[in-house]
C-alpha positions in Angstrom: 13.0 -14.4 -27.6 16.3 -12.3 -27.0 18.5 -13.8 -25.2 19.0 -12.4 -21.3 21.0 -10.2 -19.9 21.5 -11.9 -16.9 20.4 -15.9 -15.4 21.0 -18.1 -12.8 20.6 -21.9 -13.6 20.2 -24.3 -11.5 20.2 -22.0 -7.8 20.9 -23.1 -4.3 21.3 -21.5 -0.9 22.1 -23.3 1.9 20.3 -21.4 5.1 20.6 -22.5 8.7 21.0 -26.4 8.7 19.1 -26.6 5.1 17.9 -25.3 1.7 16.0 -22.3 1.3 16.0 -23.1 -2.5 17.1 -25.2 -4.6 17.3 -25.4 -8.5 15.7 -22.0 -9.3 16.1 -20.8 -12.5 15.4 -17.4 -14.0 16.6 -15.1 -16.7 16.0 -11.4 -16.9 15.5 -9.8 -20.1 16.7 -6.1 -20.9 13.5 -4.6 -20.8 11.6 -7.0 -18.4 9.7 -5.0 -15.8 9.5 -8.1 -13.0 7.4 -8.2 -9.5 9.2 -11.0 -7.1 6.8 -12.4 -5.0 6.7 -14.2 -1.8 5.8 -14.5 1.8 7.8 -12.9 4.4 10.6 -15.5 4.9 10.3 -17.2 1.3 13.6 -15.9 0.8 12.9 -12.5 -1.6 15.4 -10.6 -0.2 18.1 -12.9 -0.5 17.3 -14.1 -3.9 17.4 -10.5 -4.7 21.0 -10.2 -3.3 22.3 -13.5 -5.0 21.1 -11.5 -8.5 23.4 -8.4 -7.6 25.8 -11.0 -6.9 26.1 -9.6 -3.1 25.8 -13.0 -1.4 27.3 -16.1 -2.9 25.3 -18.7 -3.8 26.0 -22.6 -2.6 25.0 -24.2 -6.1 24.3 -22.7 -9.5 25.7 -20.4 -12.5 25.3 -17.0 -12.8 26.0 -15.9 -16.1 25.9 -11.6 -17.1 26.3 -10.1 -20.6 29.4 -7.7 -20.5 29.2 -4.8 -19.7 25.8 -4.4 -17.8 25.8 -3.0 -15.0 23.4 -4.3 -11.8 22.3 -1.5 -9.5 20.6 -2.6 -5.9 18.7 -0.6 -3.7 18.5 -2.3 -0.2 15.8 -2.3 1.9 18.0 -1.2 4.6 20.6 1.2 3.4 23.5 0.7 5.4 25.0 4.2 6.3 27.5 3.3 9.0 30.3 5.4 8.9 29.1 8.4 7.0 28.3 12.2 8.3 26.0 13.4 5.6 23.2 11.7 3.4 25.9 13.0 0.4 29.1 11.0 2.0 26.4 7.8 2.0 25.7 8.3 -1.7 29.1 8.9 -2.6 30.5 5.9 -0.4 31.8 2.6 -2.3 33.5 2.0 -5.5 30.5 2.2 -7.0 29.6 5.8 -6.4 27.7 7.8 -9.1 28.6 11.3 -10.4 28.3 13.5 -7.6 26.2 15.8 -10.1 23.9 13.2 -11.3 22.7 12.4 -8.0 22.4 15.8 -6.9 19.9 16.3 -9.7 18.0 13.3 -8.9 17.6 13.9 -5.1 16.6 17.6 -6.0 13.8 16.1 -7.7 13.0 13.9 -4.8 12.9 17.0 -2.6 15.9 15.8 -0.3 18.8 17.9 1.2 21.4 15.8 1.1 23.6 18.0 3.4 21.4 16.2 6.5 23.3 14.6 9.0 23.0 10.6 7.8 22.7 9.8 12.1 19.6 11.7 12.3 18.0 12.0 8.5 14.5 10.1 8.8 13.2 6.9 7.6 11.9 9.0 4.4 14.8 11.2 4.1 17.7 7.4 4.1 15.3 6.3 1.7 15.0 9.0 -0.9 18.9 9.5 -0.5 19.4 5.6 -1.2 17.1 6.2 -4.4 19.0 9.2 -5.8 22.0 7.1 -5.3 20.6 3.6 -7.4 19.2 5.7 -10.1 22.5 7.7 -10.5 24.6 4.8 -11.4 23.3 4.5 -14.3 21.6 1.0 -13.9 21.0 -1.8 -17.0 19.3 -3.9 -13.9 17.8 -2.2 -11.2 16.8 -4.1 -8.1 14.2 -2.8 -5.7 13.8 -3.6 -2.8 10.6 -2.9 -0.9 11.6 0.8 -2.6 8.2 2.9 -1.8 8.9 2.4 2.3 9.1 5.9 4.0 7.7 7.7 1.1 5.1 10.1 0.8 2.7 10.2 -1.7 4.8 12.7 -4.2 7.8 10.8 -4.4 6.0 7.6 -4.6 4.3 9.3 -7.8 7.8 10.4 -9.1 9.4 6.5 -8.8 6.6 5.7 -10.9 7.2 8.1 -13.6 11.0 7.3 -14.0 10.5 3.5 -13.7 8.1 3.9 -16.6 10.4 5.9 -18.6 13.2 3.7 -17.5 15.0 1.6 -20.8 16.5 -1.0 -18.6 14.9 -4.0 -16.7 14.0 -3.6 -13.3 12.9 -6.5 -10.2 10.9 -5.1 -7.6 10.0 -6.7 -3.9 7.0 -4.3 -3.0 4.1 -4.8 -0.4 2.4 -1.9 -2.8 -0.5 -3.3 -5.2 -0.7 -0.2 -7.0 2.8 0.3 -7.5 3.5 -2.9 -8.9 0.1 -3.2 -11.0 1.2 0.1 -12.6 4.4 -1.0 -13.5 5.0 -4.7 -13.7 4.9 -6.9 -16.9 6.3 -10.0 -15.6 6.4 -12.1 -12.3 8.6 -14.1 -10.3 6.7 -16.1 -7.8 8.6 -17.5 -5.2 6.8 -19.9 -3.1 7.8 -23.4 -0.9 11.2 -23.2 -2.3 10.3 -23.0 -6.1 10.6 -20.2 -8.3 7.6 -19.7 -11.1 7.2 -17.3 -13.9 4.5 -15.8 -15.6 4.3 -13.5 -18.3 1.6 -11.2 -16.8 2.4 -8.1 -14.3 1.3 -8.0 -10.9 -2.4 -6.9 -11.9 -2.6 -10.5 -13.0 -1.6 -12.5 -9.9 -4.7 -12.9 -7.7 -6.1 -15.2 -10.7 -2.6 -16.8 -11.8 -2.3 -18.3 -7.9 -5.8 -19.5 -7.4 -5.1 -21.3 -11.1 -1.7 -22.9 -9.2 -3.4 -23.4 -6.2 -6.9 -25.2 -7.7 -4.1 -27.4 -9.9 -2.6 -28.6 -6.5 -6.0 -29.1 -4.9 -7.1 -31.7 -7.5 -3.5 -33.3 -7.4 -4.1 -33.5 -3.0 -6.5 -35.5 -3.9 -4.4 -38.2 -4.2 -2.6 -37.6 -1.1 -2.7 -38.5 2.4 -4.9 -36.6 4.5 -1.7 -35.0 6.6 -0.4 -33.4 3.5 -4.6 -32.4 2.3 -4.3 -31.0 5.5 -1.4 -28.9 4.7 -1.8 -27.9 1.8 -5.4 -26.5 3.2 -3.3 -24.6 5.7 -1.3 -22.9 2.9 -4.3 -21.9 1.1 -6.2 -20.8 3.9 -4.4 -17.1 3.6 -4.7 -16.6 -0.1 -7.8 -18.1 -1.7 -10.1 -18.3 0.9 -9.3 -15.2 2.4 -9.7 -13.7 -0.9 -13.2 -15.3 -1.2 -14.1 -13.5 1.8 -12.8 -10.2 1.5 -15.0 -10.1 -1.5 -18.0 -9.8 0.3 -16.0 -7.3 3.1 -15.3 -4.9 0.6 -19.5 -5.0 -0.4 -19.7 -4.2 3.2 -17.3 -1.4 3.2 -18.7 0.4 0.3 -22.1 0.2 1.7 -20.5 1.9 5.1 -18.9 4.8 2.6 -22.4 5.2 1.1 -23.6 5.7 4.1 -20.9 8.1 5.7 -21.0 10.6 2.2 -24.5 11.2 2.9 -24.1 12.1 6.4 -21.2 14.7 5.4 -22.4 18.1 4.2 -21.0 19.4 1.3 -17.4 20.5 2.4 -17.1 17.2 4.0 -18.1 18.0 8.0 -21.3 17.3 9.5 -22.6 19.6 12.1 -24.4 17.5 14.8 -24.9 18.1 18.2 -22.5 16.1 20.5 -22.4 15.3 24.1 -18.7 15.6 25.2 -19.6 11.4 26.9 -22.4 9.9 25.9 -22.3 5.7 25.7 -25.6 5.7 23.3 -24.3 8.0 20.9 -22.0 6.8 17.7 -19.7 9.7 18.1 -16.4 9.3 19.6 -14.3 11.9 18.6 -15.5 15.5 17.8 -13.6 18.2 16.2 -14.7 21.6 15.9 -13.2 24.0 13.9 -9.4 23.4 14.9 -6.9 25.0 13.5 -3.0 24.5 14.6 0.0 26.6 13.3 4.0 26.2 14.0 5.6 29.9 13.8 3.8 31.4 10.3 2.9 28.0 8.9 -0.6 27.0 9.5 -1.0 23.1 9.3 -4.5 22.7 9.7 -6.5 25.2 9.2 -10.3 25.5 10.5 -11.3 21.7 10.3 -14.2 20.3 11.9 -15.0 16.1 12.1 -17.4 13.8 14.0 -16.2 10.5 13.9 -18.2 7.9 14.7 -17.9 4.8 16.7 -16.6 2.0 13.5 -15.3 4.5 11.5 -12.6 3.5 9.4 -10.3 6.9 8.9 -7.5 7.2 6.2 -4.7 10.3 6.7 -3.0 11.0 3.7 -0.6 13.5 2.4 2.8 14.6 1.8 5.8 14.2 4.4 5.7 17.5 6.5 1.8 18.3 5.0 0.3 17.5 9.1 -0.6 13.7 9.3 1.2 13.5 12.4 -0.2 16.7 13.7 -3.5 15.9 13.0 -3.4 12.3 14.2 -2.1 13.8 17.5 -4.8 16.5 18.1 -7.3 13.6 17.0 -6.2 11.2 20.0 -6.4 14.2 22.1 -2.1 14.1 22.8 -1.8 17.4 21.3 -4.1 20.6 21.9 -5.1 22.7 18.8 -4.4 26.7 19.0 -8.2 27.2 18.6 -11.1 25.3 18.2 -11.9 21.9 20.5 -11.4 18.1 20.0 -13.3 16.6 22.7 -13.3 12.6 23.1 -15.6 10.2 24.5 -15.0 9.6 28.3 -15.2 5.4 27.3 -12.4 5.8 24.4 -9.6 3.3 25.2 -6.6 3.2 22.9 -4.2 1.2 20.9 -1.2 2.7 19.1 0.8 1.0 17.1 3.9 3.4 16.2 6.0 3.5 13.1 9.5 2.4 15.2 7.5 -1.0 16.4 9.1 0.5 19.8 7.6 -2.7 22.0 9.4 -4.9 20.0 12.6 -6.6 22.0 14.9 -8.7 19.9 16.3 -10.9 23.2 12.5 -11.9 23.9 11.2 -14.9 22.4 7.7 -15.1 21.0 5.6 -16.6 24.1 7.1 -13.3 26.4 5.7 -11.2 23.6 2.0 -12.1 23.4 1.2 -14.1 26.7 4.1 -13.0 29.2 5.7 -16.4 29.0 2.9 -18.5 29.1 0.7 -20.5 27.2 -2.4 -19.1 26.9 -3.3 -15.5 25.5 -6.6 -13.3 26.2 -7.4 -11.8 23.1 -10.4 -9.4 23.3 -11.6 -11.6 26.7 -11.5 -14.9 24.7 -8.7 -17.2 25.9 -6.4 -19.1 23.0 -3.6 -21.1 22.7 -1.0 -19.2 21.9 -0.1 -21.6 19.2 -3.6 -21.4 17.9 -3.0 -18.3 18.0 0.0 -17.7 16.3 -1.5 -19.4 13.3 -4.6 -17.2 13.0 -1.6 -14.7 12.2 0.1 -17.1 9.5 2.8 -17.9 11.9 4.0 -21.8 12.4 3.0 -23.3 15.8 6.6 -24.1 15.8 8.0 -20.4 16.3 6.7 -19.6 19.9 9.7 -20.1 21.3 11.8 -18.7 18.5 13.8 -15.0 19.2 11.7 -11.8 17.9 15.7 -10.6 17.1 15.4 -13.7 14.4 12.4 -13.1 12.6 12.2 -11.3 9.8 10.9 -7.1 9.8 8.1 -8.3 8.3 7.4 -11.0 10.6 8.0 -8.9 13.6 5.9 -6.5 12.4 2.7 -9.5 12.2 3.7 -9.9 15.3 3.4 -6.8 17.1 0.1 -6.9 15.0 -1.0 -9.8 17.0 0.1 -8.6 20.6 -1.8 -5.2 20.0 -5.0 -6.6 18.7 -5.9 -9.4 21.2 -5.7 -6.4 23.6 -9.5 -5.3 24.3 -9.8 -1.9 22.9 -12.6 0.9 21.0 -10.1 3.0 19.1 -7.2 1.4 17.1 -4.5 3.9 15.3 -1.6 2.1 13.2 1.3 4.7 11.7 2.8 3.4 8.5 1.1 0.0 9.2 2.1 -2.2 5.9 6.0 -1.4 6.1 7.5 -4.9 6.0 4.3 -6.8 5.7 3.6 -9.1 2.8 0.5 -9.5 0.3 -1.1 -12.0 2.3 -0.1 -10.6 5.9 -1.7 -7.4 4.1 -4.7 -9.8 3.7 -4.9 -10.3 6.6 -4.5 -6.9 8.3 -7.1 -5.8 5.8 -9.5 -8.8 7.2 -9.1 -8.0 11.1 -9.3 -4.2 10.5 -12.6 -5.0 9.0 -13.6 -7.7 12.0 -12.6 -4.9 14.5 -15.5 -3.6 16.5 -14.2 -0.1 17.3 -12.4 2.8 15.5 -9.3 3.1 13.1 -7.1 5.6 12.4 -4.6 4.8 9.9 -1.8 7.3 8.3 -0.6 5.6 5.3 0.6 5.6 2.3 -0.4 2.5 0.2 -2.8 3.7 -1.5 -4.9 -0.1 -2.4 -4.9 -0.8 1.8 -6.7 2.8 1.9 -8.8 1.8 -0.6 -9.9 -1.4 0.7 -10.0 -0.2 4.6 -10.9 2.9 4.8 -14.4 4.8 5.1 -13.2 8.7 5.0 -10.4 9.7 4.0 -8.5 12.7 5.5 -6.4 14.4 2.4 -4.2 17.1 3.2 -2.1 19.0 0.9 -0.1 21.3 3.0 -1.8 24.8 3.0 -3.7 23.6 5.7 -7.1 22.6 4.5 -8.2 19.0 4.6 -10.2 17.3 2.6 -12.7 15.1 3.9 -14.2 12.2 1.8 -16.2 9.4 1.4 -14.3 6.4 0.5 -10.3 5.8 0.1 -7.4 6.9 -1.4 -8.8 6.4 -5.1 -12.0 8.9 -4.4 -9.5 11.2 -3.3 -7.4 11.2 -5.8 -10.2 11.7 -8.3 -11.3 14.7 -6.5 -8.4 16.6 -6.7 -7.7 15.9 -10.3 -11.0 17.1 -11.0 -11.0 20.2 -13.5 -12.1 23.1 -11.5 -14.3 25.5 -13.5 -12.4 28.7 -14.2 -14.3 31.8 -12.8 -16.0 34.2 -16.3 -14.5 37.7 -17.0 -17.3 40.0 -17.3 -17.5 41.3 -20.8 -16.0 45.0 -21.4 -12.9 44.9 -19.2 -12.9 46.6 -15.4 -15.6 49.3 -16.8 -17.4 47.0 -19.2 -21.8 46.0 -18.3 -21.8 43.0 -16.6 -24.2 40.3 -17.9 -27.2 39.2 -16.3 -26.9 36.5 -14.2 -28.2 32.9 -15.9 -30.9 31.2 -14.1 -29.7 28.3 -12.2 -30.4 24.9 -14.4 -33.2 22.5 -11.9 -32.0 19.7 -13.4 -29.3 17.7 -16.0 -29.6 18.1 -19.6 -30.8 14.7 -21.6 -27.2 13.6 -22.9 -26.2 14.3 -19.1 -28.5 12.4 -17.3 -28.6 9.5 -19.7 -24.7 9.2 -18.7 -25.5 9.5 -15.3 -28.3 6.6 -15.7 -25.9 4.2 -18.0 -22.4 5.0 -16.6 -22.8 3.1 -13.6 -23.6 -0.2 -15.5 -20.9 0.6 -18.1 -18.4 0.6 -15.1 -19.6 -2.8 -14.0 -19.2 -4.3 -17.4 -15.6 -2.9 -17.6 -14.7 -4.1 -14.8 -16.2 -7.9 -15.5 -14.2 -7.5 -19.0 -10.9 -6.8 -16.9 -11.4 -9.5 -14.3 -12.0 -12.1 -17.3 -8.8 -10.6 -19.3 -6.6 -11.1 -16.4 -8.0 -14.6 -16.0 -7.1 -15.7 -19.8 -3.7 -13.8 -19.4 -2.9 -15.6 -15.9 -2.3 -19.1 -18.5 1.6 -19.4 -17.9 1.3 -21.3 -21.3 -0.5 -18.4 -23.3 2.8 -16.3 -24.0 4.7 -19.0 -25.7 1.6 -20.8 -26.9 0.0 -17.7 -28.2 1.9 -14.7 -27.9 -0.7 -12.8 -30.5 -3.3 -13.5 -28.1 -1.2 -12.4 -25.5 -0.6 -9.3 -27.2 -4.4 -8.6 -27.9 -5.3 -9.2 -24.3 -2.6 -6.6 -22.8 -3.7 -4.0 -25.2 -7.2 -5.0 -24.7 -7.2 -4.6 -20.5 -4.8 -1.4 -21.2 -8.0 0.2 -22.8 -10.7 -0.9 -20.6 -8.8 0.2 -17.7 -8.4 3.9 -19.8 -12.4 3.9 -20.6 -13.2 2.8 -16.9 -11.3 6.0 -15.5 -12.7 8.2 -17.9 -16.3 6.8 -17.0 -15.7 6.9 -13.4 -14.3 10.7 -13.5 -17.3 11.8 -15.9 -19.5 10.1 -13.6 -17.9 12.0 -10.7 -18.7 14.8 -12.2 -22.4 14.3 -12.7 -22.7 13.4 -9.2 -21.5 16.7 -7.7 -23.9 18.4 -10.7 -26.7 16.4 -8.9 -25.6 17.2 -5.3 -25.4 21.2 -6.7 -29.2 21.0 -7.8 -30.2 19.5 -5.0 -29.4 22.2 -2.9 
């Protein structure tokens, strides 16, 4: 193995009146593509900063080959000081060529003339971007980089990370993002530091290995530390066990939903503007909304029904927020109606976490100062409470101005869903949050008895929460369909069949027109039949590569193997899209002869 190109032996940092690690060691090699992973307060971001040699450390060696250079890219750009986005990126010792970043945030689609005082979350973010890529990095570090983004400079990240020669470490609440790209992970977990040759896409079945090991050693324990142990697990494997059958549920519910929407993706049903024993709470019909020339949305029609799970996706500026607005009834369309349910009640839980006060300890957040919370007219403990949201007991009298973002954002989680409500809209819900805080935000959303509405842009939360998704591409039409992000992704990278010149030029006979086919030809409907069951085996070959790769001992043991099993997951992953796409196809040949 080639020696790194940058390790810490031995690692300490002293936080508060003790350790928050202790004798870590890693090494990063110059083309390592590592995920760091962790819960909120396991220490990420620090460890992060103690590799770009920001922060001090209280014990250990850091040792760096000459002449590489370290590049980080904060999670919270610190622009104090500076007019423009441009006087940011050109701020420091450190700045890149002004040229070089210019190009870069071109390609992001960012002015950075914008005032820095009043540039957006997504606008800071893009401009911290062109500024890490611009330096010229040997080792990038990225920290929670996809906030903010929309879907198109999310896309473009990934292309240059996966063209990038150097290493990169990435913090990222994002499954997709880091299954795309990671090779290698850093776990970091209870104070210790692991590392496993496998990327991200490996994980899931690399910790319930750890965590099955650490069962059969509790074994041996006393039944206080079986008991905590248990309570570590209880957000990962368990949780995981369960999901399982959720998301059987939720594909059964998108089943169900494509066959109720007609063939441009709206229904048209009758609807009673208040009706308690009808399953429609919000009805839109044919609403369109314009600012000056631009039309937004553009003659769009919806019923959504009472457990709905809606996804809004789409570029910055392409009308989530519009839509979401006119939706919840806070915004009237030009033309057309939205009418609502008389019995809709509402929770919103905005992007800027605006209920949040950092001189109010946890108690005055959820229960006023007391003990005891009503959540959904069952009364808790609040510590009970509190751990049902994978908080310690111990922290109900802590500061919300301590806690970490993602740990205030869990938080304002838990205030907002004990409250009793029948419609439930989160903005940018999974900034902050970790993997298994995105567990369980995946597991309550599914528990919830009323209606979601979620603009977002991680693409596996759609995929696992939603039941429609709302797609819209910014020339005002939205796509409605079935199922999450993935589904809709698929359908607009379907081939769309060029319209036939008629023979002869503008003066030319025309043809006769072909009968319509009634039904698939044999080698089509024998895909059609087998595909299905193809896609299931693929998928049980993945799962049980993953599971042979997640060995931490394979690599060295058996780095042939190793090999085999990459390259081997790389092309069942490559057949299962193509399968899934032709079968996609098929299925909208079957719905055309249908009809």
């Amino acid at each position: 193995m080639a020696a790194p190109v940058l390790a810490y032996e031995n690692l300490g940092l002293i936080q508060g009146t003790g350790w928050l690690f202790r004798d870590l060691n890693l090494f990063i090699g110059a083309r390592d593509r590592l995920a760091l992973i962790g819960r909120n307060g396991a220490g990420k971001t620090t460890l992060l900063k103690l590799i770009a040699d920001r922060i001090e450390a209280d014990e250990g060696r850091r040792t760096i080959q000459p002449g590489i250079n370290v590049v980080i890219l904060e999670q919270e750009p610190r622009m104090t000081g500076c007019d423009t986005l441009l006087d940011f990126v050109l701020s420091g010792d450190d700045a890149p060529p002004q040229h070089e970043a210019e190009a870069i945030a071109d390609q992001l689609g960012i002015e950075l003339s914008r005032s820095a005082a009043t540039a957006s979350g997504g606008e800071r973010r893009r401009a911290a971007i062109a500024r890490a890529l611009a330096q010229a990095p040997d080792v990038l570090l990225l920290d929670e980089p996809t906030n903010h983004l929309d879907l198109g400079a999310i896309d473009w990240l990934e292309d240059w990370l996966g063209r990038f020669t150097g290493a990169f470490v990435v913090i990222s609440h994002d499954r997709t993002f880091l299954t795309r790209l990671t090779r290698q992970t850093l776990w970091l977990d209870r104070g210790s530091l692991r590392r496993n040759e496998i990327g991200f896409g490996g994980f899931d079945a690399w910790t319930e290995q750890v965590y099955a090991e650490e069962a059969r050693a509790a074994e041996k324990l006393d039944a206080k530390l079986k008991l905590e142990l248990h309570w570590l697990q209880r957000g990962v494997t368990a949780r995981r066990k369960r999901n399982q059958g959720r998301l059987e549920k939720l594909n059964q519910m998108r089943a169900q939903r494509a066959s109720m929407l007609g063939p441009t993706g709206t229904a048209k049903l009758a609807v009673e503007a208040d009706d308690t024993k009808t399953k429609i709470v919000i009805a839109a019909e044919d609403v369109t909304k314009s600012y000056g020339e631009r039309t937004i949305i553009r003659n769009f029609s919806l019923r959504i029904q009472r457990g709905d799970r809606i996804g809004i996706v789409g570029a910055n500026g392409a009308g989530k927020t519009t839509l979401i607005r006119m939706l919840t009834g806070e915004l009237a369309p030009d033309s057309g109606t939205v009418t609502l349910a008389k019995t809709l009640d509402g929770v919103i839980i905005d992007q800027q976490r605006s209920l949040m006060a950092p001189d109010k300890q946890v108690r005055d957040v959820l229960a006023d100062g007391g003990d005891w919370i009503d959540v959904r007219g069952e009364r808790k403990h609040i510590q009970g409470y509190l751990k049902d949201f994978l908080f310690e007991p111990s922290l109900v009298d802590a500061k919300v101005g301590t806690l970490s973002g993602g740990e205030r954002s869990r938080l304002l989680l838990a205030r907002e869903f004990a409250r009793s409500s029948n419609l439930l809209v989160l903005d940018e819900p999974t900034n902050d949050l970790d993997l298994e805080t995105l567990d369980l935000l995946q597991e309550v959303i599914a528990d919830y008895d009323g209606t979601v509405l979620i603009v977002s842009h991680d693409r596996d939360f759609l995929d696992k929460t939603v039941t429609v998704t709302l797609g819209l591409d910014g020339s005002g039409t939205v796509d409605v369909i079935a199922g999450g992000y993935a589904d809709w992704e698929r359908k607009r990278r379907s081939p769309r069949p060029e319209k036939q010149r008629k023979p002869g030029g503008k003066g030319g006979a025309s043809e006769p027109p072909k009968q319509k086919p009634t039904k698939l030809s044999y080698k089509d409907q024998r895909d059609y039949d087998l595909l299905p069951g193809r896609i299931e085996e693929l998928d049980a070959t993945i799962e049980r590569d993953e599971a042979a790769l997640a060995d931490p001992d394979l690599y060295t043991r058996d780095p042939a193997t190793f090999a085999k099993l990459t390259e081997a997951i790389a092309k069942a992953r490559d057949e299962k899209d193509a399968a899934e796409l032709r079968w996609l196809e098929l299925a909208e040949q079957v719905d055309a002869l249908s009809q």
